[in-house]
Biotite code that builds the C-alpha atoms (Angstrom):
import biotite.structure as struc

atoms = struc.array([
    struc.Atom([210.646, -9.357, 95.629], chain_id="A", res_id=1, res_name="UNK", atom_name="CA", element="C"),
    struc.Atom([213.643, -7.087, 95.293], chain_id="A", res_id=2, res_name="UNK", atom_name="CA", element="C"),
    struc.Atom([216.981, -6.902, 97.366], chain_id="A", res_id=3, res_name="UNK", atom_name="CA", element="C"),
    struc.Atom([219.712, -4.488, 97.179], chain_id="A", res_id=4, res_name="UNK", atom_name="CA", element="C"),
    struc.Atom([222.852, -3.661, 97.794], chain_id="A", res_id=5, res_name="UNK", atom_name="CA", element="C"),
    struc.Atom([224.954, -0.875, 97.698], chain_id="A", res_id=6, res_name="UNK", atom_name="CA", element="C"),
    struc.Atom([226.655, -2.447, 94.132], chain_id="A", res_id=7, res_name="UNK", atom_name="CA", element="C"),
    struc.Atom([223.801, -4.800, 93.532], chain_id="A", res_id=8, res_name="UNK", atom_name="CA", element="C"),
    struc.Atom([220.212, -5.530, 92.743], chain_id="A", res_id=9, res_name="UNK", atom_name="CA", element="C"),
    struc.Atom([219.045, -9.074, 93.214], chain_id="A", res_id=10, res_name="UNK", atom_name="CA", element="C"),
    struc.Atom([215.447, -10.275, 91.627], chain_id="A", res_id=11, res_name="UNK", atom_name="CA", element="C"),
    struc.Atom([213.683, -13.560, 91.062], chain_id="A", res_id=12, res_name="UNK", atom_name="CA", element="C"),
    struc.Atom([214.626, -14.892, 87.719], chain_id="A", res_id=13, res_name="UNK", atom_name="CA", element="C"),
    struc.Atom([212.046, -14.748, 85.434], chain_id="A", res_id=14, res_name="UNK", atom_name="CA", element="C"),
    struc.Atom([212.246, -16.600, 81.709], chain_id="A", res_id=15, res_name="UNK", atom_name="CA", element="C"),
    struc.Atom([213.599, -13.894, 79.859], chain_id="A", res_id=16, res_name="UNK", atom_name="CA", element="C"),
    struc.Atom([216.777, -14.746, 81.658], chain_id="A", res_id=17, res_name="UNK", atom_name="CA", element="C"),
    struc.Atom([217.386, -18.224, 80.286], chain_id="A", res_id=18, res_name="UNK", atom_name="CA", element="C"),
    struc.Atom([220.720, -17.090, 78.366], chain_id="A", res_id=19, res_name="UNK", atom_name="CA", element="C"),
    struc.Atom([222.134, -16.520, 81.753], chain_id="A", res_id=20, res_name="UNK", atom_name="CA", element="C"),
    struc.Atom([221.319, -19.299, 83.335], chain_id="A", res_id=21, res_name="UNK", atom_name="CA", element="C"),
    struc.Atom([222.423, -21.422, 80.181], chain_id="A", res_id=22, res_name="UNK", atom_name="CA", element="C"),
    struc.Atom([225.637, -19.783, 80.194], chain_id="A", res_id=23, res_name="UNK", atom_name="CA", element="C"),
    struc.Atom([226.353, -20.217, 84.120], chain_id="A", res_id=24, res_name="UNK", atom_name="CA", element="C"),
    struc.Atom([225.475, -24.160, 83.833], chain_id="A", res_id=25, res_name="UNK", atom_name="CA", element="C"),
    struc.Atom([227.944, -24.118, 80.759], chain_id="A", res_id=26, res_name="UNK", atom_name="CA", element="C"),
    struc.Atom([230.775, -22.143, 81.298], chain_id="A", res_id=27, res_name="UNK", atom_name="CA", element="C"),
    struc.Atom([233.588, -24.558, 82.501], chain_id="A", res_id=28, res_name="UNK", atom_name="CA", element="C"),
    struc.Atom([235.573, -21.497, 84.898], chain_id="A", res_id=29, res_name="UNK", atom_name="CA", element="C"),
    struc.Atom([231.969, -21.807, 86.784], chain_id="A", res_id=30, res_name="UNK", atom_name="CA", element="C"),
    struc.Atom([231.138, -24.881, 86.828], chain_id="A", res_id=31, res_name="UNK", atom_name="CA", element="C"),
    struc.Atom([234.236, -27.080, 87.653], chain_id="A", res_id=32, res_name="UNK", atom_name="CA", element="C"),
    struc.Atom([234.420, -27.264, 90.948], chain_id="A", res_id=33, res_name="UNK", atom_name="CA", element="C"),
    struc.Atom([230.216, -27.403, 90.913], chain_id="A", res_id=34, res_name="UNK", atom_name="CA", element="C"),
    struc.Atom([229.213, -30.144, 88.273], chain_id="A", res_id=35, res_name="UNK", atom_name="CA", element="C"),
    struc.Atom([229.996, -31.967, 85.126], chain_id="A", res_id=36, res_name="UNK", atom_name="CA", element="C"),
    struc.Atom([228.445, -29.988, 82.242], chain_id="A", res_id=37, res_name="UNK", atom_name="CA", element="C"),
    struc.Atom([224.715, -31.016, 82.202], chain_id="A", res_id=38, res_name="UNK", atom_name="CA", element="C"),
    struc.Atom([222.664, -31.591, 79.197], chain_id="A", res_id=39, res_name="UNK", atom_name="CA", element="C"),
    struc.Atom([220.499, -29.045, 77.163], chain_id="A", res_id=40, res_name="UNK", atom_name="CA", element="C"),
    struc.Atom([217.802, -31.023, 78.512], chain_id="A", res_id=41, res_name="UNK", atom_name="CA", element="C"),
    struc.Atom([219.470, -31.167, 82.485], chain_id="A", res_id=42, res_name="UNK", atom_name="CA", element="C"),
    struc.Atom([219.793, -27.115, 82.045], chain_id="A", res_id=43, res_name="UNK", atom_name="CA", element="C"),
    struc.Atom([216.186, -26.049, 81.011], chain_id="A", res_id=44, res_name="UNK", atom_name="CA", element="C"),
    struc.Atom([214.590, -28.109, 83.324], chain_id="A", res_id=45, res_name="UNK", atom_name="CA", element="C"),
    struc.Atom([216.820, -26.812, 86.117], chain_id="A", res_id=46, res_name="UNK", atom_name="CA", element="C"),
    struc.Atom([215.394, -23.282, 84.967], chain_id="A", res_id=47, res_name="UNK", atom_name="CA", element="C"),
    struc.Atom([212.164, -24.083, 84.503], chain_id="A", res_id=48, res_name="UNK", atom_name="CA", element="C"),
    struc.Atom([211.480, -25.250, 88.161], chain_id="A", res_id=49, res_name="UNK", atom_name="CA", element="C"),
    struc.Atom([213.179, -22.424, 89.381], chain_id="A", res_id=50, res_name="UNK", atom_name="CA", element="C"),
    struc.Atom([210.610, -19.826, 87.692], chain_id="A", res_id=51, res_name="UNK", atom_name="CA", element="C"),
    struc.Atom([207.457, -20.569, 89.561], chain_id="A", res_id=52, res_name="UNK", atom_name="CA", element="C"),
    struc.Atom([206.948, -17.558, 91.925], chain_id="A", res_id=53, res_name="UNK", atom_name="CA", element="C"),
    struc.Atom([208.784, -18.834, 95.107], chain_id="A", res_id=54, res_name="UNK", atom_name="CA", element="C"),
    struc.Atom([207.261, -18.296, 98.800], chain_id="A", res_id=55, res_name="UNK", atom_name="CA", element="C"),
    struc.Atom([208.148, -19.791, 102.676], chain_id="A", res_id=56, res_name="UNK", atom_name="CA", element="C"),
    struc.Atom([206.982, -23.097, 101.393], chain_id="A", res_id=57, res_name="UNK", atom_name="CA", element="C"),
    struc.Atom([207.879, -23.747, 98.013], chain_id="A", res_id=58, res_name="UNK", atom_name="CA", element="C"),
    struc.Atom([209.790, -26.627, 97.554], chain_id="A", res_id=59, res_name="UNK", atom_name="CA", element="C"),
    struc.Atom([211.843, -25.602, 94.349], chain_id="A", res_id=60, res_name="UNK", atom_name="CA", element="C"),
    struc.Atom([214.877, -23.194, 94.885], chain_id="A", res_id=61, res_name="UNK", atom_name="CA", element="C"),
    struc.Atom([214.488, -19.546, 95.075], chain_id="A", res_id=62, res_name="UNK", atom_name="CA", element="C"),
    struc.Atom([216.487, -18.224, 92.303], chain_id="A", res_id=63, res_name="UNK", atom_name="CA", element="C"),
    struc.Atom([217.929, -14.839, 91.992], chain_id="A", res_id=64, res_name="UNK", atom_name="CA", element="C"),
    struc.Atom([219.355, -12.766, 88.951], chain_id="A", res_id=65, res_name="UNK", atom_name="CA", element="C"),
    struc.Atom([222.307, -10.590, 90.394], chain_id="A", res_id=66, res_name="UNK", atom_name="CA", element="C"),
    struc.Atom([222.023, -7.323, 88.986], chain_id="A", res_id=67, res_name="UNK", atom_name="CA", element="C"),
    struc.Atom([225.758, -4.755, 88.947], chain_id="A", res_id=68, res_name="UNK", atom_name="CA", element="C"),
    struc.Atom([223.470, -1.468, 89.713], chain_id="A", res_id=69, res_name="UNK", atom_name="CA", element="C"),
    struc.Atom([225.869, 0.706, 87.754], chain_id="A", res_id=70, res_name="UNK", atom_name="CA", element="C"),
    struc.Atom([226.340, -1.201, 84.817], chain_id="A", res_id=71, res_name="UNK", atom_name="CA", element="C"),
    struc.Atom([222.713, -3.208, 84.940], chain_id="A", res_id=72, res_name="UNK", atom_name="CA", element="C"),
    struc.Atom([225.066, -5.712, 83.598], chain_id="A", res_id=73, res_name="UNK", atom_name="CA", element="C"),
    struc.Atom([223.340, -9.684, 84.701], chain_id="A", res_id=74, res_name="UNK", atom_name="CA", element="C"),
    struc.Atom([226.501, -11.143, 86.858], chain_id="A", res_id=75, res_name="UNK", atom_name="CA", element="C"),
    struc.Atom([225.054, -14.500, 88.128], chain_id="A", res_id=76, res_name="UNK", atom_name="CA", element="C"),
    struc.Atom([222.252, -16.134, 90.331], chain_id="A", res_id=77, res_name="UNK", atom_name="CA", element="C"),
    struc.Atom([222.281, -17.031, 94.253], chain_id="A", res_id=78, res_name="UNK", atom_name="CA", element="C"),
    struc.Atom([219.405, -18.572, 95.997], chain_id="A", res_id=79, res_name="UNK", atom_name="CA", element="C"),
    struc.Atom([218.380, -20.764, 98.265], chain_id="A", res_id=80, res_name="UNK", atom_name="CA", element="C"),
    struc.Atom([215.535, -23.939, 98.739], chain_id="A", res_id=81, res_name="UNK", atom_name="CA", element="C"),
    struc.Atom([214.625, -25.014, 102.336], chain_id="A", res_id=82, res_name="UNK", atom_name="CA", element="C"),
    struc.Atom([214.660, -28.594, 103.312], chain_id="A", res_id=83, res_name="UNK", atom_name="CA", element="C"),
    struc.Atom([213.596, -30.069, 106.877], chain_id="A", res_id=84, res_name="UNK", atom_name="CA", element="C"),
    struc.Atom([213.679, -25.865, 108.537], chain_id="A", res_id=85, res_name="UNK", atom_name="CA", element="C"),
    struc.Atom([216.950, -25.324, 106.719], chain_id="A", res_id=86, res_name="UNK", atom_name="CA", element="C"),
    struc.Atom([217.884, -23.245, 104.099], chain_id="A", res_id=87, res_name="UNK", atom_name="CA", element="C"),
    struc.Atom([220.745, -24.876, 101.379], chain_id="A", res_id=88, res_name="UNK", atom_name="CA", element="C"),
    struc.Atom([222.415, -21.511, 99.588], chain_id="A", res_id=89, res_name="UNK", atom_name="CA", element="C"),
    struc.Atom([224.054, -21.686, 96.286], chain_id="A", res_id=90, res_name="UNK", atom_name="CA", element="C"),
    struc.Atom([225.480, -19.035, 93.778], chain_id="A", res_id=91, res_name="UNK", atom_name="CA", element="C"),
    struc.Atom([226.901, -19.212, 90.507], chain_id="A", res_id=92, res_name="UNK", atom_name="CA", element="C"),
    struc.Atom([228.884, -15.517, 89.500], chain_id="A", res_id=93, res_name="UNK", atom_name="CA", element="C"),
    struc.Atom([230.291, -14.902, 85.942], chain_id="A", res_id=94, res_name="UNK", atom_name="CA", element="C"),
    struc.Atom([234.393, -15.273, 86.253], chain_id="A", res_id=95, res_name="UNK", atom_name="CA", element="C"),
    struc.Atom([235.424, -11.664, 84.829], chain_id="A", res_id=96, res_name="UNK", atom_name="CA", element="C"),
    struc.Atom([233.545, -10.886, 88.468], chain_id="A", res_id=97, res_name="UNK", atom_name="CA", element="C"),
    struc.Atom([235.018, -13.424, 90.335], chain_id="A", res_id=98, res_name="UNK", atom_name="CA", element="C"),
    struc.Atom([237.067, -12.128, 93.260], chain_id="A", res_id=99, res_name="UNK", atom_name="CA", element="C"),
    struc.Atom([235.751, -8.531, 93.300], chain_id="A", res_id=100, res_name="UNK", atom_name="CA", element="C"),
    struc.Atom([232.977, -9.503, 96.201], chain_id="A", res_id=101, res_name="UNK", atom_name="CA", element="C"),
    struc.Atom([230.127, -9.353, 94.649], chain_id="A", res_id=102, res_name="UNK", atom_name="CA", element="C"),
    struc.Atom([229.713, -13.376, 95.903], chain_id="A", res_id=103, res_name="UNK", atom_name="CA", element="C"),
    struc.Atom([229.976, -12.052, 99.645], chain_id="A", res_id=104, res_name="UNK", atom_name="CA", element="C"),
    struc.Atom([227.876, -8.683, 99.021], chain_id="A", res_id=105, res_name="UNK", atom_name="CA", element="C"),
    struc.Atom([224.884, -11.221, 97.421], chain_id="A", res_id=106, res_name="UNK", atom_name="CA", element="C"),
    struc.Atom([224.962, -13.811, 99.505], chain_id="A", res_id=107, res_name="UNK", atom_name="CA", element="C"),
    struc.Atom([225.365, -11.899, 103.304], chain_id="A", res_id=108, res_name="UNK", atom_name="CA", element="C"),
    struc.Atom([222.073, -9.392, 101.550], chain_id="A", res_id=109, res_name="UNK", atom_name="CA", element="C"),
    struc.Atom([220.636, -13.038, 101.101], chain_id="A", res_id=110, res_name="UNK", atom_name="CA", element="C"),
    struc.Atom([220.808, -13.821, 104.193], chain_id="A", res_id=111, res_name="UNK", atom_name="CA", element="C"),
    struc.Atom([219.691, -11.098, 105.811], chain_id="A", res_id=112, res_name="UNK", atom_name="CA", element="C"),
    struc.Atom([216.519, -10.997, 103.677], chain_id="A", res_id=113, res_name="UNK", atom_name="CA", element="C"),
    struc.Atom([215.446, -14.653, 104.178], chain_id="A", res_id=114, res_name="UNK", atom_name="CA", element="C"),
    struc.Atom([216.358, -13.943, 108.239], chain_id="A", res_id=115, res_name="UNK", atom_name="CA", element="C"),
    struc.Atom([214.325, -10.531, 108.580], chain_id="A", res_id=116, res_name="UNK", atom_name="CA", element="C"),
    struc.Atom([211.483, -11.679, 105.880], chain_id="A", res_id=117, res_name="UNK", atom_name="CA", element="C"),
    struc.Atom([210.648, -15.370, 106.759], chain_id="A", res_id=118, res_name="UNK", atom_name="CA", element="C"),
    struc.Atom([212.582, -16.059, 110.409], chain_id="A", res_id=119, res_name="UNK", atom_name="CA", element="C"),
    struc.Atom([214.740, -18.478, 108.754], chain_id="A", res_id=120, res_name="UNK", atom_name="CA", element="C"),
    struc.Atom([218.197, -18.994, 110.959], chain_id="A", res_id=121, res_name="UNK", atom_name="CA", element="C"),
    struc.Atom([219.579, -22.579, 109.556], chain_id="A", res_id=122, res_name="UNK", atom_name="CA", element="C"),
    struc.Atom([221.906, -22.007, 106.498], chain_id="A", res_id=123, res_name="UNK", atom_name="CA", element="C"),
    struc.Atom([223.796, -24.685, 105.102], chain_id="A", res_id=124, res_name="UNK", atom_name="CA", element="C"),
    struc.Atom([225.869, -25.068, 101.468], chain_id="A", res_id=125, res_name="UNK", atom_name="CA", element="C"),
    struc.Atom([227.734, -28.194, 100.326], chain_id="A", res_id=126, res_name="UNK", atom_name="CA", element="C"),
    struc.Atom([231.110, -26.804, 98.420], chain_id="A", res_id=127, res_name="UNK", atom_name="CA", element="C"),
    struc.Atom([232.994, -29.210, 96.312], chain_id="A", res_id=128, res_name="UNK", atom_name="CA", element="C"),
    struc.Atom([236.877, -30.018, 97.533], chain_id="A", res_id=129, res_name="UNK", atom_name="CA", element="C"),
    struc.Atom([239.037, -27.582, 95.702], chain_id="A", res_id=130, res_name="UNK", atom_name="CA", element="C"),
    struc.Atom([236.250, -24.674, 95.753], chain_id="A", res_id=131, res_name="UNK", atom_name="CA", element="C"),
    struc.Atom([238.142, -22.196, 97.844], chain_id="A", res_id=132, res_name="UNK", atom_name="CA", element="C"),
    struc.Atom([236.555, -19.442, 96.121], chain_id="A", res_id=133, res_name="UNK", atom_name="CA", element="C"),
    struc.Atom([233.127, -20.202, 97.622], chain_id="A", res_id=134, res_name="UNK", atom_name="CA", element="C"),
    struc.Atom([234.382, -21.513, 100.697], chain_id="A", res_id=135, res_name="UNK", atom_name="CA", element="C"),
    struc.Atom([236.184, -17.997, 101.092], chain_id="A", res_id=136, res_name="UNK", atom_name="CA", element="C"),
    struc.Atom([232.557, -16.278, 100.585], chain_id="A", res_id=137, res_name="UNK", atom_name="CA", element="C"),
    struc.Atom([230.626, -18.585, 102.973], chain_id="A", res_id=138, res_name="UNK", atom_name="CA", element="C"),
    struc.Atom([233.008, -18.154, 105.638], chain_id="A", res_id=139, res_name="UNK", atom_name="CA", element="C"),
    struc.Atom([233.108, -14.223, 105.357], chain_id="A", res_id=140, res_name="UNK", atom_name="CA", element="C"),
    struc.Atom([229.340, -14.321, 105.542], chain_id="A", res_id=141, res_name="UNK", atom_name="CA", element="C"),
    struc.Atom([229.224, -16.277, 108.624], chain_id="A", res_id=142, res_name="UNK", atom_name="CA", element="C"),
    struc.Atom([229.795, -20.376, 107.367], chain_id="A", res_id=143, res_name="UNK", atom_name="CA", element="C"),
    struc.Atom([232.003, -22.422, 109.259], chain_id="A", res_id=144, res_name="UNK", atom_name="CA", element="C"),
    struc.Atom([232.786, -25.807, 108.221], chain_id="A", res_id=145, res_name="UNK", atom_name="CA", element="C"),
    struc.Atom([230.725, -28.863, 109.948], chain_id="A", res_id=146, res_name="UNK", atom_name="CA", element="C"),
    struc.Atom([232.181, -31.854, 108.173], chain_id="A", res_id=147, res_name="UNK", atom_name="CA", element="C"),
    struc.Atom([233.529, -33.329, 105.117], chain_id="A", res_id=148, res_name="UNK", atom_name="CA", element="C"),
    struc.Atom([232.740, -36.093, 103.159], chain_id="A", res_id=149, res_name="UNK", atom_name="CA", element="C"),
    struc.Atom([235.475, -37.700, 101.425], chain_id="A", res_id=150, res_name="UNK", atom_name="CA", element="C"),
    struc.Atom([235.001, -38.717, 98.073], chain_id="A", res_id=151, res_name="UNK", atom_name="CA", element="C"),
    struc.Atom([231.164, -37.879, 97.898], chain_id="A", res_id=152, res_name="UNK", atom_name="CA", element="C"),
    struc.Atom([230.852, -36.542, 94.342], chain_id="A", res_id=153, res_name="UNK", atom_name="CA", element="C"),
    struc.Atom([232.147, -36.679, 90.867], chain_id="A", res_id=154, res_name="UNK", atom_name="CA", element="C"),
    struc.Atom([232.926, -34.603, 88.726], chain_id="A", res_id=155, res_name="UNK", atom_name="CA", element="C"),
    struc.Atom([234.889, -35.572, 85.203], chain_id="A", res_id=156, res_name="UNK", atom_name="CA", element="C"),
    struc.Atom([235.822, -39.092, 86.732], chain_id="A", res_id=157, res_name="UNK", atom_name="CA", element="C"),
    struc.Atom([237.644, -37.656, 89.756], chain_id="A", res_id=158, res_name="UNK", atom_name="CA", element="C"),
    struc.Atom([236.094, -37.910, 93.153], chain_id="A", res_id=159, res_name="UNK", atom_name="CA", element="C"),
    struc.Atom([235.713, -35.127, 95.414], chain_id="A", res_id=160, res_name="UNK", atom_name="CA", element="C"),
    struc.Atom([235.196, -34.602, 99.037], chain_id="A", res_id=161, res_name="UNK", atom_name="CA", element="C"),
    struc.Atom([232.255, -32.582, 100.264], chain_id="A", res_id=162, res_name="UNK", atom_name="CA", element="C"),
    struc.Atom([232.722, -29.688, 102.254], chain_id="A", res_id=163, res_name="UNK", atom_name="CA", element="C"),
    struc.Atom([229.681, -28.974, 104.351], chain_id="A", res_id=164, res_name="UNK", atom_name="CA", element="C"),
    struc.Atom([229.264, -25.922, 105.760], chain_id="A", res_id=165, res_name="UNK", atom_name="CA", element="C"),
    struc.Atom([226.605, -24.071, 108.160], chain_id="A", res_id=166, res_name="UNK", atom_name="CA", element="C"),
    struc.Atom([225.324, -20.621, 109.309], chain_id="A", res_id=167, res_name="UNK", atom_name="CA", element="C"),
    struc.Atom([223.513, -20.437, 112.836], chain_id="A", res_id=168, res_name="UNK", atom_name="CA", element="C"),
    struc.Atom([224.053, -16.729, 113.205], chain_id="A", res_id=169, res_name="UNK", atom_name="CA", element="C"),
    struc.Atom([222.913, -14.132, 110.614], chain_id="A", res_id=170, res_name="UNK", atom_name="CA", element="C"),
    struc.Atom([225.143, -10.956, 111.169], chain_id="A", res_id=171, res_name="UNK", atom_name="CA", element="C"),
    struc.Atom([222.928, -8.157, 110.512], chain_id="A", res_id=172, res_name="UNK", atom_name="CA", element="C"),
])
């Protein structure tokens, strides 16, 4: 499974790319509007139930390492897992590439894939209060905002609302 872009290459993360992933659950500029920092323990099994090879009906989260094609430089992961016939999107992107749309470019290519290769047309993604960055990118690729959920998750002691957002319409 491959899918490209005009600036990127996106493949399913294999174990070779555990420094990656390690340093995307770690990095506080990533992860602060996401999660509290999760254990050595939290983070490999996190990656380790992402590697199985992912089809239609896996239950574990398709997980892909963004690739910059001129550079071949490793710039994040986006993915998805389906739940009840709907498909919950995520992304984590380095922060020297924050900004530059390489969140939008992944994530709309994403889309399109899992629309054109397995029918699916529900998208949702759960964005933490405070997250504009993401909430920029799902709403350029379609998202619009179905509810929030005041003071639904923690993160450092402070509660957050939850931002729920969905995609009906893939824009191909």
């Amino acid at each position: 499974m491959k899918i490209d872009t005009d600036r990127l290459s996106m493949i399913q993360i294999t174990a070779e790319y555990w420094d990656l992933f390690q340093s995307l659950n770690r990095d506080p500029r990533v992860i602060r509007f996401c999660f509290d920092e999760p254990s050595s323990d939290e983070i490999k099994a996190s990656f380790e139930s992402r590697l199985p090879v992912w089809n239609k009906t896996s239950k574990h989260w398709l997980c892909l390492i963004i690739t910059q094609n001129e550079t071949g430089e490793k710039i994040g992961v986006t993915g998805f897992r389906i739940h009840d016939g709907s498909a919950e999107v995520g992304f984590l992107i380095q922060p020297k590439y924050h900004g530059l749309g390489y969140g939008t470019e992944s994530l709309k290519a994403l889309l399109k894939w899992a629309y054109q290769e397995h029918g699916l047309q529900s998208f949702n993604a759960v964005v933490t209060e405070g997250n504009t960055g993401s909430e920029k990118v799902l709403i350029k690729c379609g998202f619009t905002l179905k509810d929030v959920t005041p003071n639904a998750y923690e993160i450092g002691g402070k509660l957050y609302a939850d931002h729920v957002y969905q995609c009906e319409k893939i824009v191909l």
